[in-house]
VODO-547588 format. One record per atom (N, C-alpha, C): x, y, z; residue in one letter. Coordinates in steps of 0.1 Angstrom, whole numbers, padded with zeros to 4 digits. Layout:
PT X Y Z a $
...
END
This chain:
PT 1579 1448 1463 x $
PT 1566 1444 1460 x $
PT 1558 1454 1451 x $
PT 1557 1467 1455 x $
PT 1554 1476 1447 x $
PT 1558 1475 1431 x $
PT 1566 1471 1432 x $
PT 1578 1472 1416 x $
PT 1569 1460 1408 x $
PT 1562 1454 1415 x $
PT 1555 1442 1404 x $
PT 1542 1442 1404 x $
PT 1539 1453 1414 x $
PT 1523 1458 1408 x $
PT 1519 1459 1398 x $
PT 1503 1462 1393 x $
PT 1501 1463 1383 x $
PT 1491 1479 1388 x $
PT 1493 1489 1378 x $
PT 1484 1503 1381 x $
PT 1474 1497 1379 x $
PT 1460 1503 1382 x $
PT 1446 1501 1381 x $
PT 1446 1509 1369 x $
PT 1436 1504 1358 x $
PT 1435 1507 1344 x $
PT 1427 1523 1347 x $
PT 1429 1534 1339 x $
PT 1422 1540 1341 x $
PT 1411 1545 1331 x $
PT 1403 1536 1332 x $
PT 1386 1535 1330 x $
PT 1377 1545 1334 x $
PT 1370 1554 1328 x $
PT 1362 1561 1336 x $
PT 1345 1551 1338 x $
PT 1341 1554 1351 x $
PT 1330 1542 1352 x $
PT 1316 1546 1344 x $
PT 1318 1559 1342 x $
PT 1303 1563 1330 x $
PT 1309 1559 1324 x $
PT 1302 1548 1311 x $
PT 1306 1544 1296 x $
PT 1299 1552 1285 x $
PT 1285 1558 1289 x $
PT 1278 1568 1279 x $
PT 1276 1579 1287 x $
PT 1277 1593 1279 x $
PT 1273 1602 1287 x $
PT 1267 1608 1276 x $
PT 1255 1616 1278 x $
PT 1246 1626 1267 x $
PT 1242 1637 1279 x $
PT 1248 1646 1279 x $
PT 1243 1655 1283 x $
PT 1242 1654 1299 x $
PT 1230 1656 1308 x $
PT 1229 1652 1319 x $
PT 1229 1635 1319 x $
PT 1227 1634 1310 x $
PT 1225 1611 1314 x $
PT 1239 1609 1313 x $
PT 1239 1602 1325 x $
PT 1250 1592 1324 x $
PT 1249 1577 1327 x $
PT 1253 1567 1315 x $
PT 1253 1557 1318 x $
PT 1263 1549 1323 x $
PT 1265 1539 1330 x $
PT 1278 1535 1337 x $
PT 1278 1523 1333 x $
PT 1289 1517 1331 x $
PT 1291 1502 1332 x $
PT 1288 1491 1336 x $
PT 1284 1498 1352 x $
PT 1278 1486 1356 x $
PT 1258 1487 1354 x $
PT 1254 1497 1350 x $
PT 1243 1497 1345 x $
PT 1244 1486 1331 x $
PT 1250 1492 1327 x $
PT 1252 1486 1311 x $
PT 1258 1468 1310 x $
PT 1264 1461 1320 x $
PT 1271 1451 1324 x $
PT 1256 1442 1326 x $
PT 1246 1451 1332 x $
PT 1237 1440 1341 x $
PT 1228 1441 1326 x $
PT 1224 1452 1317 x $
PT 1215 1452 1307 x $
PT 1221 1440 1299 x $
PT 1235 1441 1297 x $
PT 1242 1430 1283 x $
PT 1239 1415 1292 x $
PT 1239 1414 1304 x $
PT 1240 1399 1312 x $
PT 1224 1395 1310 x $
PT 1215 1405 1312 x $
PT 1199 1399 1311 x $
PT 1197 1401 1296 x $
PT 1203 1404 1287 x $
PT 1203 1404 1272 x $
PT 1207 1388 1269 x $
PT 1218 1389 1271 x $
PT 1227 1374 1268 x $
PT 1215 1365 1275 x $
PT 1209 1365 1286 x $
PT 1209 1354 1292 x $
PT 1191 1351 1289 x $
PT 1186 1359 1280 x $
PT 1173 1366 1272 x $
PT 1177 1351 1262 x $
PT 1187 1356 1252 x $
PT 1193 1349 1237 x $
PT 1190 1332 1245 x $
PT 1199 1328 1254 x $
PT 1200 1318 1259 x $
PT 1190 1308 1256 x $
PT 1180 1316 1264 x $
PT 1164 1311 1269 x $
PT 1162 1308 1254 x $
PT 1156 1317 1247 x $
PT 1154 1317 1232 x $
PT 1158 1309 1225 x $
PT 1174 1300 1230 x $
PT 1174 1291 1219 x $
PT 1176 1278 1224 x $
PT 1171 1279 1238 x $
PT 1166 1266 1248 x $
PT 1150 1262 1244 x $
PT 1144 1272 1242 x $
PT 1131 1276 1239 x $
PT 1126 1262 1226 x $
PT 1136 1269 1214 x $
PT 1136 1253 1201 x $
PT 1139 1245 1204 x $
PT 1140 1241 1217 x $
PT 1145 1220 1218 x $
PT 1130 1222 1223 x $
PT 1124 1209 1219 x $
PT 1109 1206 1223 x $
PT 1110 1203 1236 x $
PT 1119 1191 1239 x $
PT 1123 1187 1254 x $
PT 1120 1189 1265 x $
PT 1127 1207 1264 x $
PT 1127 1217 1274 x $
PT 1118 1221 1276 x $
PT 1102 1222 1270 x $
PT 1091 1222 1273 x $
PT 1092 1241 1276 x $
PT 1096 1250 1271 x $
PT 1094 1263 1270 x $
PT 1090 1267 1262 x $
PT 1083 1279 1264 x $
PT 1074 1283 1252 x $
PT 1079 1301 1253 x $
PT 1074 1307 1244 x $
PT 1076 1324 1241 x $
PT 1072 1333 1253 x $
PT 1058 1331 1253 x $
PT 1047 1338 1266 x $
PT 1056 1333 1277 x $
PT 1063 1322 1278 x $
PT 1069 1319 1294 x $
PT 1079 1329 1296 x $
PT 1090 1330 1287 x $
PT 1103 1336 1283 x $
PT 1097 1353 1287 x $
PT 1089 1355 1277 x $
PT 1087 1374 1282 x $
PT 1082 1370 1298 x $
PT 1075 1360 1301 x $
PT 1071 1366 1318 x $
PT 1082 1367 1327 x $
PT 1090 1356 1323 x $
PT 1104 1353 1329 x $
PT 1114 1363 1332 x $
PT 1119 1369 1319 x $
PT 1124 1381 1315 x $
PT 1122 1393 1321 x $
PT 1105 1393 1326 x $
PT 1101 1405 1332 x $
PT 1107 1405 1347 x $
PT 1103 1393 1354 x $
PT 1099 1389 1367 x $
PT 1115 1387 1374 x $
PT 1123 1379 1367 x $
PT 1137 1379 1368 x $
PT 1141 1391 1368 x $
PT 1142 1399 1357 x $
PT 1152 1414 1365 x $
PT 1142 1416 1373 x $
PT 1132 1418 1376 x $
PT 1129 1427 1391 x $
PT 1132 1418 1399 x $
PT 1132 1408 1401 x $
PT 1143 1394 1410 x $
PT 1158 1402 1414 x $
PT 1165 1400 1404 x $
PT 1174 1404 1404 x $
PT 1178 1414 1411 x $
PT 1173 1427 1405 x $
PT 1172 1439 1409 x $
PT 1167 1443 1428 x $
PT 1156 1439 1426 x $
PT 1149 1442 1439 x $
PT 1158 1427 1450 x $
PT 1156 1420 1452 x $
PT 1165 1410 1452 x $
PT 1178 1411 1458 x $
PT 1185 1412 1450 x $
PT 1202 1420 1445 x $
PT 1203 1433 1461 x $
PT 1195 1444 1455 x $
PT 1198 1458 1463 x $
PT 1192 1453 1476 x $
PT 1183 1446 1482 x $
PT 1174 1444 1493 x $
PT 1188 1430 1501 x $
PT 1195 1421 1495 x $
PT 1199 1413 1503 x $
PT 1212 1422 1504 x $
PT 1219 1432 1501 x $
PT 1232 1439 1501 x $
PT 1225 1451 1509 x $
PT 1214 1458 1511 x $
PT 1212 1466 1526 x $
PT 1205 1459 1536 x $
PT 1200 1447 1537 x $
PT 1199 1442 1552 x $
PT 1211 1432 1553 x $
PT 1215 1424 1544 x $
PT 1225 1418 1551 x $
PT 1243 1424 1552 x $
PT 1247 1431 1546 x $
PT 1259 1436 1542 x $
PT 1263 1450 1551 x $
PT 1249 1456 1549 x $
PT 1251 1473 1554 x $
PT 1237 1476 1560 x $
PT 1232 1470 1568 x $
PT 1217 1476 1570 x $
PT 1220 1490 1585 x $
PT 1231 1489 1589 x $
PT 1229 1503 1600 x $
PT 1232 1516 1590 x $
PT 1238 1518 1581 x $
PT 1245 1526 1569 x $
PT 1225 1530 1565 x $
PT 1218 1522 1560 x $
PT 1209 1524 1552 x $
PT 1195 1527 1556 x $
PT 1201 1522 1571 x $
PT 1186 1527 1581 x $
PT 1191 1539 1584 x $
PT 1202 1547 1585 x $
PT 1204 1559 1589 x $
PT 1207 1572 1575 x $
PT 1206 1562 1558 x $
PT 1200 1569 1549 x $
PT 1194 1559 1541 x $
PT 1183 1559 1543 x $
PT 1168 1550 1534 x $
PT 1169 1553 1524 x $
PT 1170 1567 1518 x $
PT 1170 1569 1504 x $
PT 1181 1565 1496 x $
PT 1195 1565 1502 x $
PT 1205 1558 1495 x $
PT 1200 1542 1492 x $
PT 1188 1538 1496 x $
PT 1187 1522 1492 x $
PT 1182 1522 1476 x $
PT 1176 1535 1470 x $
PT 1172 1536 1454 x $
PT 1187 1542 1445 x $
PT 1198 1543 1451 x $
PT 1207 1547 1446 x $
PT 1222 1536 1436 x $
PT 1212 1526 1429 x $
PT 1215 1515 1425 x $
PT 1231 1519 1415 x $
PT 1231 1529 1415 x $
PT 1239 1532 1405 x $
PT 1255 1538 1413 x $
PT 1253 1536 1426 x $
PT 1267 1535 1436 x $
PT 1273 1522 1434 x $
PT 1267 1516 1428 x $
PT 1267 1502 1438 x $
PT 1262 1495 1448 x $
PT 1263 1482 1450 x $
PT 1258 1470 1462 x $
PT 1246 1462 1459 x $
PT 1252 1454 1452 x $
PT 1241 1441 1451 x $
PT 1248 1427 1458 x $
PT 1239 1423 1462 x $
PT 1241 1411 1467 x $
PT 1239 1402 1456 x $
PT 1246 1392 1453 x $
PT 1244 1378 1447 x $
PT 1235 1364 1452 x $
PT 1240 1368 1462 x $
PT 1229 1358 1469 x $
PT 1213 1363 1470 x $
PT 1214 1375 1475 x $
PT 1199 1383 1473 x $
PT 1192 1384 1460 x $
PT 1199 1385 1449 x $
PT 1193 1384 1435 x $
PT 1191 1369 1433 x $
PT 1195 1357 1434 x $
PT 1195 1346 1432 x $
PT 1180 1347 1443 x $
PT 1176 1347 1455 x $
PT 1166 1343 1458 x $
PT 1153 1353 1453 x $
PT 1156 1366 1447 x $
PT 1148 1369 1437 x $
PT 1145 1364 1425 x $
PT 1153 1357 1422 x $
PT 1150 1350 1407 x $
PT 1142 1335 1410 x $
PT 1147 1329 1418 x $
PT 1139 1320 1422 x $
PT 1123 1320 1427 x $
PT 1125 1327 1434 x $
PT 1111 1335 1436 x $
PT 1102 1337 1419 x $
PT 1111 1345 1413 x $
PT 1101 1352 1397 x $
PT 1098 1335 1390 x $
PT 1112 1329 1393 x $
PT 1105 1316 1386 x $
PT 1096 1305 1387 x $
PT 1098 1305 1403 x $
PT 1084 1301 1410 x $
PT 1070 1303 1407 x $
PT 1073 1317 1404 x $
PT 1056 1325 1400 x $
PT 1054 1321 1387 x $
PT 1062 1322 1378 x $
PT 1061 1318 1362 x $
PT 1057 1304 1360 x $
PT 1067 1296 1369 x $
PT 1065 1280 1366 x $
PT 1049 1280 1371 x $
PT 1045 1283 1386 x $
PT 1028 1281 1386 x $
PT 1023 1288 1378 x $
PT 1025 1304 1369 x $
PT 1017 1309 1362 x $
PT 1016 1302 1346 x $
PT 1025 1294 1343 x $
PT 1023 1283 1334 x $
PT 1024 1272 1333 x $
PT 1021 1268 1347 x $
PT 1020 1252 1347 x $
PT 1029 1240 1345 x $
PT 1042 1246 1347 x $
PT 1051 1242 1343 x $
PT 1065 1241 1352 x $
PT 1067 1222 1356 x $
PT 1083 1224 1362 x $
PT 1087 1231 1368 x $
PT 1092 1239 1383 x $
PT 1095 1247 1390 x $
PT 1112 1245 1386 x $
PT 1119 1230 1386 x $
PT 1130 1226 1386 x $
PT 1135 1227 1370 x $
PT 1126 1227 1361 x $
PT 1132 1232 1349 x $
PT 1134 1246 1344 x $
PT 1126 1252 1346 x $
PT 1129 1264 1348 x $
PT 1143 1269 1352 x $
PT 1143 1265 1369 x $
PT 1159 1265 1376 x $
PT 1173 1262 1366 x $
PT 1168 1249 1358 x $
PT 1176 1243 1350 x $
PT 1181 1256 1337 x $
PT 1169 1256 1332 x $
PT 1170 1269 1320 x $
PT 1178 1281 1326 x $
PT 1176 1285 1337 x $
PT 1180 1298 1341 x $
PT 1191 1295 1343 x $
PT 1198 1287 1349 x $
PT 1213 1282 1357 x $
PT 1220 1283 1339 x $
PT 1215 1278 1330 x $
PT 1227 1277 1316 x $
PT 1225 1293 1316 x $
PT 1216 1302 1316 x $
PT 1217 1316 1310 x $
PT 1220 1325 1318 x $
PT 1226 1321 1332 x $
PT 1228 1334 1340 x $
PT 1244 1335 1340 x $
PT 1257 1324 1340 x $
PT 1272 1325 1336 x $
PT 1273 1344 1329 x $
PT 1265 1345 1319 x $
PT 1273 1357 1310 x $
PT 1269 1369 1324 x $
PT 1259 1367 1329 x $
PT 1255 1383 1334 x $
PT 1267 1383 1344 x $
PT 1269 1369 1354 x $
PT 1280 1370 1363 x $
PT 1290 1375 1360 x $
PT 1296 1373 1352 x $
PT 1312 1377 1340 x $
PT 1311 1392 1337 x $
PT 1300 1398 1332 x $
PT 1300 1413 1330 x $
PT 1299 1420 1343 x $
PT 1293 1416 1354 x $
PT 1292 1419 1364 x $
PT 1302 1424 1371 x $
PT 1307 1410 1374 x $
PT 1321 1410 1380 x $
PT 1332 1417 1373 x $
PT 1333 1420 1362 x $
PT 1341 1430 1352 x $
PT 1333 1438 1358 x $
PT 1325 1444 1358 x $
PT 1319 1457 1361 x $
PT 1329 1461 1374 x $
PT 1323 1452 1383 x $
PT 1333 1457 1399 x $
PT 1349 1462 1398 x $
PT 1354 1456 1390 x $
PT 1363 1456 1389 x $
PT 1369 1472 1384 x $
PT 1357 1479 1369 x $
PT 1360 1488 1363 x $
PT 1357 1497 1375 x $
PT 1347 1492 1385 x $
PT 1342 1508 1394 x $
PT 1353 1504 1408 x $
PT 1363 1496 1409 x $
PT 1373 1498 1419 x $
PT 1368 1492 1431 x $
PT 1359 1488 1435 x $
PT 1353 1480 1441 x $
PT 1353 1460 1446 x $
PT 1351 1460 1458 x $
PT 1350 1448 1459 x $
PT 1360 1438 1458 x $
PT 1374 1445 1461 x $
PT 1390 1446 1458 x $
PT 1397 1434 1467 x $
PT 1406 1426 1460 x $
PT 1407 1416 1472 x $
PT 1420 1422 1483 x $
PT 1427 1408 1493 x $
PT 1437 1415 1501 x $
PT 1446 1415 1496 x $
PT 1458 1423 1503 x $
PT 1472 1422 1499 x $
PT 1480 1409 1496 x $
PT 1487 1413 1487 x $
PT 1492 1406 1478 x $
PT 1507 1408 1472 x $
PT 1518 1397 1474 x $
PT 1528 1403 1464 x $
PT 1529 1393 1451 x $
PT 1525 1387 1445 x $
PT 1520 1381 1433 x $
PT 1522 1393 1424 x $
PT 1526 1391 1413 x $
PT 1532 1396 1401 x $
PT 1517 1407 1397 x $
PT 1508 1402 1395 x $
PT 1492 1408 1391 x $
PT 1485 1412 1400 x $
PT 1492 1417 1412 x $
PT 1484 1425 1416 x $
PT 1480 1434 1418 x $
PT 1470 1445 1417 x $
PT 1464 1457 1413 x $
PT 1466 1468 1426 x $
PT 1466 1477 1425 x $
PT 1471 1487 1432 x $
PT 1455 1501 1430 x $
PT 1444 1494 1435 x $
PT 1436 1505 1433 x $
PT 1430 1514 1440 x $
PT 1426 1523 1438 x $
PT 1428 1541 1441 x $
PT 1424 1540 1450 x $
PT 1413 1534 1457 x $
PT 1407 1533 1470 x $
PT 1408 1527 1481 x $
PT 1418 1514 1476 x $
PT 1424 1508 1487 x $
PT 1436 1509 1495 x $
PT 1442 1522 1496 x $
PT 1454 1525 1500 x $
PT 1470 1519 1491 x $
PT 1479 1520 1494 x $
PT 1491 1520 1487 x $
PT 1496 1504 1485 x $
PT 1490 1493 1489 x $
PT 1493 1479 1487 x $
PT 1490 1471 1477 x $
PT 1496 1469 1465 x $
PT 1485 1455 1456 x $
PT 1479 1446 1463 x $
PT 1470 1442 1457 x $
PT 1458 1436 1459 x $
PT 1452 1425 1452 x $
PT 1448 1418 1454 x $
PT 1445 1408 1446 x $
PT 1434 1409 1438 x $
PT 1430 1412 1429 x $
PT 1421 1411 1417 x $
PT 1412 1406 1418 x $
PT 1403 1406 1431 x $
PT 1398 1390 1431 x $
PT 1381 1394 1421 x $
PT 1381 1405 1416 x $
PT 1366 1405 1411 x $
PT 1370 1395 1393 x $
PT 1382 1399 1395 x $
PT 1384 1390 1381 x $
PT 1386 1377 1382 x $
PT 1391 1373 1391 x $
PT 1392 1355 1396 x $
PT 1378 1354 1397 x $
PT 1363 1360 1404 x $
PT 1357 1354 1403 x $
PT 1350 1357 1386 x $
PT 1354 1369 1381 x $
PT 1343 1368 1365 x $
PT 1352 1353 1354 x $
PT 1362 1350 1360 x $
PT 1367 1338 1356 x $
PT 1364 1322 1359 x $
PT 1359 1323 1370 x $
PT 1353 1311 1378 x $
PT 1341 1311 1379 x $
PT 1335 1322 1381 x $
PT 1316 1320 1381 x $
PT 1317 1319 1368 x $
PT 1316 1333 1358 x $
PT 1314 1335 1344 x $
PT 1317 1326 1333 x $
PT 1335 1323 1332 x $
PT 1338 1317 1317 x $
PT 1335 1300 1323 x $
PT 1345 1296 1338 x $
PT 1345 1284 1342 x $
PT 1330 1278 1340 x $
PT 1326 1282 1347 x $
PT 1308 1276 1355 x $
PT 1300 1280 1338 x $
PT 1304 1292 1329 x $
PT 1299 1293 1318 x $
PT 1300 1281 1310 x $
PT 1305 1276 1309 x $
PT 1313 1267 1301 x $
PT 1308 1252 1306 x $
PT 1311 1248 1315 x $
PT 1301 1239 1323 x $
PT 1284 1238 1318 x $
PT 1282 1248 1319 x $
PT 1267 1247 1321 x $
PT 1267 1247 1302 x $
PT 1272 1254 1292 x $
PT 1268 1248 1280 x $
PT 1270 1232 1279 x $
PT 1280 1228 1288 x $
PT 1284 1216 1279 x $
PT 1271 1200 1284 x $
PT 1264 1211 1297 x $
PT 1255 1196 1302 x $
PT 1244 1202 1292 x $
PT 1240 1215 1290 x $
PT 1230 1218 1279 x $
PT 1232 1218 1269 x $
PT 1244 1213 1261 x $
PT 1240 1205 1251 x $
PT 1237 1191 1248 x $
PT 1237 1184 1259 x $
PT 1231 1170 1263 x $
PT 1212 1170 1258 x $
PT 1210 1161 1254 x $
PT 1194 1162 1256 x $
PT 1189 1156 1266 x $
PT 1177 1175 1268 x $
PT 1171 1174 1280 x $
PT 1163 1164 1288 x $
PT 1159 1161 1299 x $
PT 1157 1150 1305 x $
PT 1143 1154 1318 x $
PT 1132 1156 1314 x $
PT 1122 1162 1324 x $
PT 1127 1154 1341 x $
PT 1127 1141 1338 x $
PT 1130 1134 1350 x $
PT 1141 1138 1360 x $
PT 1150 1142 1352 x $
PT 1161 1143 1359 x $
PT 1161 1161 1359 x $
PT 1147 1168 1361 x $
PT 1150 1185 1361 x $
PT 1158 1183 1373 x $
PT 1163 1198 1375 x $
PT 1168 1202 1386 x $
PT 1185 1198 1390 x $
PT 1190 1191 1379 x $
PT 1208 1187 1379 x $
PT 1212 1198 1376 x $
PT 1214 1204 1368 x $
PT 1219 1214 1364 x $
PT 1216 1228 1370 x $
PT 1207 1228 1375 x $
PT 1205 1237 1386 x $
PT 1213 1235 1397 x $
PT 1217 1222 1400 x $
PT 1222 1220 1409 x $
PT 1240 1223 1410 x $
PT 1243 1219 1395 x $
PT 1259 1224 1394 x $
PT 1260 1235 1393 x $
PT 1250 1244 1387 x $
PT 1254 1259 1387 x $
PT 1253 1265 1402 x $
PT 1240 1260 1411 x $
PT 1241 1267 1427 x $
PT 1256 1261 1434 x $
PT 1255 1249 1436 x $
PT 1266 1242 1439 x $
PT 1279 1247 1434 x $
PT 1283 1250 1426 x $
PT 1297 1254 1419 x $
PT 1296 1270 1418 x $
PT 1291 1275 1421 x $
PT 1288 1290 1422 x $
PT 1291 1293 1437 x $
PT 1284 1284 1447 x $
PT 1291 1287 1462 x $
PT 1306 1280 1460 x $
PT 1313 1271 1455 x $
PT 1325 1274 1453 x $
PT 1337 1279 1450 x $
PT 1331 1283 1442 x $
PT 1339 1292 1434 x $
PT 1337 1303 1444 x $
PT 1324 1309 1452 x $
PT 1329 1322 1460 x $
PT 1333 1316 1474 x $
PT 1331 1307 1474 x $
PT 1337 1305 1489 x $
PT 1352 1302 1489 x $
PT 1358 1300 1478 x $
PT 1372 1300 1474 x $
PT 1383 1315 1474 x $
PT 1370 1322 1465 x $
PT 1378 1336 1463 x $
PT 1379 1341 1471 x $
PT 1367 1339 1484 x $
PT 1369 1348 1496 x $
PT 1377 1343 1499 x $
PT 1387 1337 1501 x $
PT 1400 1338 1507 x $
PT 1409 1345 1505 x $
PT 1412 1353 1495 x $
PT 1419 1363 1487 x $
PT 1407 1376 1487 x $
PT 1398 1376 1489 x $
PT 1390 1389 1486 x $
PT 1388 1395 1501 x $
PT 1388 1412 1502 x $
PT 1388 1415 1512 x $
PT 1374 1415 1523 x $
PT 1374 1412 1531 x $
PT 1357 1411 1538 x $
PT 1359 1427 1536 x $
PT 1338 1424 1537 x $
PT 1333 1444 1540 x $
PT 1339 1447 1553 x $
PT 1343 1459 1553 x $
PT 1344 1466 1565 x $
PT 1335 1465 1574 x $
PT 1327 1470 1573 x $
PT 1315 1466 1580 x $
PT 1311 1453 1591 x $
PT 1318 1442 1584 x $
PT 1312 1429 1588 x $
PT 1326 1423 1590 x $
PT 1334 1421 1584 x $
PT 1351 1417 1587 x $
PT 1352 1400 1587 x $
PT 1355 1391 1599 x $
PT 1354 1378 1599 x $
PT 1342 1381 1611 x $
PT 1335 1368 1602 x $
PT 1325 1363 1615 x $
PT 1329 1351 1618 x $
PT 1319 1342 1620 x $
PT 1324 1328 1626 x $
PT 1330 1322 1620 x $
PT 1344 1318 1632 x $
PT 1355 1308 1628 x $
PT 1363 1313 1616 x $
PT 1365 1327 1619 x $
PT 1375 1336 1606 x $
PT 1367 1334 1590 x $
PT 1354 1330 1596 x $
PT 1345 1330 1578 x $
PT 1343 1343 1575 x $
PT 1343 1347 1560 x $
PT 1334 1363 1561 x $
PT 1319 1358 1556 x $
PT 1309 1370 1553 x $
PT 1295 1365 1554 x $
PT 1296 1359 1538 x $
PT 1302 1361 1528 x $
PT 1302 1352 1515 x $
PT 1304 1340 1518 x $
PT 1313 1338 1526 x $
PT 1316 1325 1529 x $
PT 1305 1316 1535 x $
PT 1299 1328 1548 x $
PT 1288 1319 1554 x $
PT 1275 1319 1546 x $
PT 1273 1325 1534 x $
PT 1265 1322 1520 x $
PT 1263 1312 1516 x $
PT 1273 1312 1510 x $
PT 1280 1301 1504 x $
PT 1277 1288 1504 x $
PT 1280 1292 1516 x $
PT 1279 1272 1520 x $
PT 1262 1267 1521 x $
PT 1252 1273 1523 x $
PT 1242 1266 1522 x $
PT 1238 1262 1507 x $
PT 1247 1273 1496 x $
PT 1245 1273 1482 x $
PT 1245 1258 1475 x $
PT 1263 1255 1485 x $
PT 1272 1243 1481 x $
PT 1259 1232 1484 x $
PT 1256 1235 1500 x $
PT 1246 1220 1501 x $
PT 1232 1216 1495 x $
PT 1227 1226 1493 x $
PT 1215 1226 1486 x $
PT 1220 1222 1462 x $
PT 1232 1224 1457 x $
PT 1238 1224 1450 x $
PT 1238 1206 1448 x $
PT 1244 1204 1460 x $
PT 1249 1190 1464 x $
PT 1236 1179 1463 x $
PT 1222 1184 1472 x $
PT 1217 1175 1472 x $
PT 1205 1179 1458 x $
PT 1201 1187 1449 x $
PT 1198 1185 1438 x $
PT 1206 1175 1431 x $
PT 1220 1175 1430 x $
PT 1225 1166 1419 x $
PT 1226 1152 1424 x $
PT 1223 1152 1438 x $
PT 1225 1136 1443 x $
PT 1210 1135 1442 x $
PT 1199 1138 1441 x $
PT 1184 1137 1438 x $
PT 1184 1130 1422 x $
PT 1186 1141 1415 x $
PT 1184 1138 1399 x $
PT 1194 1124 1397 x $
PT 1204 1122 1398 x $
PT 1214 1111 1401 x $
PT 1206 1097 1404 x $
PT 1197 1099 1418 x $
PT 1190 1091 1423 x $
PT 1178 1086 1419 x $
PT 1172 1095 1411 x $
PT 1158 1097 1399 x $
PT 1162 1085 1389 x $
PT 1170 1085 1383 x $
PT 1172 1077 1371 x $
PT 1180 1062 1376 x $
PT 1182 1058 1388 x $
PT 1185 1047 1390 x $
PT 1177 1036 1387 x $
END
């Protein structure tokens, strides 16, 4: 089994360094994903349809990374590691170890767009819709990112590609941060341009929000089966790990926006 491993690349995880600053990858992964997903907006912005305007996009822009961000680090130390973080509080500003939650940033963002949509008067569920086509790139750099910092590593594996990395003892492993930057990122990427190049539909907001939440708990409630639970938390109910028990409210709430907008146009 060893013999068909694959070595872990060796990547150093700072990508810039000047002196004392060091910038890391996964710093720079989340800047290029809220960049890309910036461009997005911008050229969602020119369909009249979509009913977006400039002033919405910078509030958006603003309110979303701190979503994200605050969001992200706050659902990964109370739900993932919170005895770890109550016994060092200050490691919770140390964003640059790692631990974001995905589900935690996702209910930050919804949140920023909430505020935007009332602070311009505008569709709570289109908004959802806009955001769901421009957030694919940041997942994809992301999940690359984990991957470059060795992290978030799936289980043993004798599969021809599987990785052998420095932290998880002498076994290949399954890759699983790249199955998901392939499933969230290019798959669900790819998806979400092809319903946004459709012309947009006020009536029917909130579809497309719906395949990206919906197919996003898929796709992770899939890979956790190959990806290793945290130590910390292991299987909880009925051999789920907590992605898994995520997940699934993602899928249903996913499910019944697209059976809504579906039901709108009858």
């Amino acid at each position: 089994m060893l013999l068909l491993a694959l070595p872990f690349p060796a990547i150093d995880p700072v990508a810039i360094a000047i002196g004392p600053i060091a910038i890391r990858w996964y710093a720079l992964a989340y800047l290029v994903g809220i960049l890309l997903g910036f461009f997005i907006l911008k050229r969602l912005c020119l369909r009249p349809e979509w009913g977006l305007s400039a002033a919405m996009l910078d509030d958006l822009l603003f309110y979303a990374t701190l979503g994200i961000i605050i969001g992200g680090r706050l659902g990964y130390v109370l739900v993932y590691n919170p005895g770890y973080y109550l016994a060092h509080p200050l490691e919770i500003l140390a964003l640059w170890q790692g631990g974001m939650s995905f589900h935690g940033g996702l209910l930050g963002v919804i949140v920023a767009a909430w505020a935007v949509a009332r602070k311009h008067e505008r569709p709570f569920l289109t908004l959802g819709d806009a955001l769901a086509v421009a957030a694919p790139p940041g997942l994809f750099f992301g999940r690359v990112a984990n991957f470059i910092n060795g992290e978030l590593w799936g289980r043993p594996t004798d599969l021809p590609w599987g990785v052998i990395f420095p932290n998880a003892g002498p076994l290949p492993r399954h890759p699983s941060q790249l199955y998901e930057a392939a499933l969230e990122g290019l798959l669900l990427g790819a998806i979400m341009f092809l319903l946004a190049r459709r012309p947009y539909r006020q009536e029917t907001a909130g579809k497309i929000a719906g395949v990206f939440v919906g197919g996003y708990g898929l796709a992770r409630f899939l890979v956790e089966f190959v990806r290793e639970p945290d130590p910390q938390l292991g299987f909880l109910m009925f051999g789920a790990t907590m992605g898994q028990i995520l997940s699934m409210p993602m899928i249903a709430l996913g499910g019944w926006l697209w059976w809504r907008s579906r039901a709108i146009v009858r």
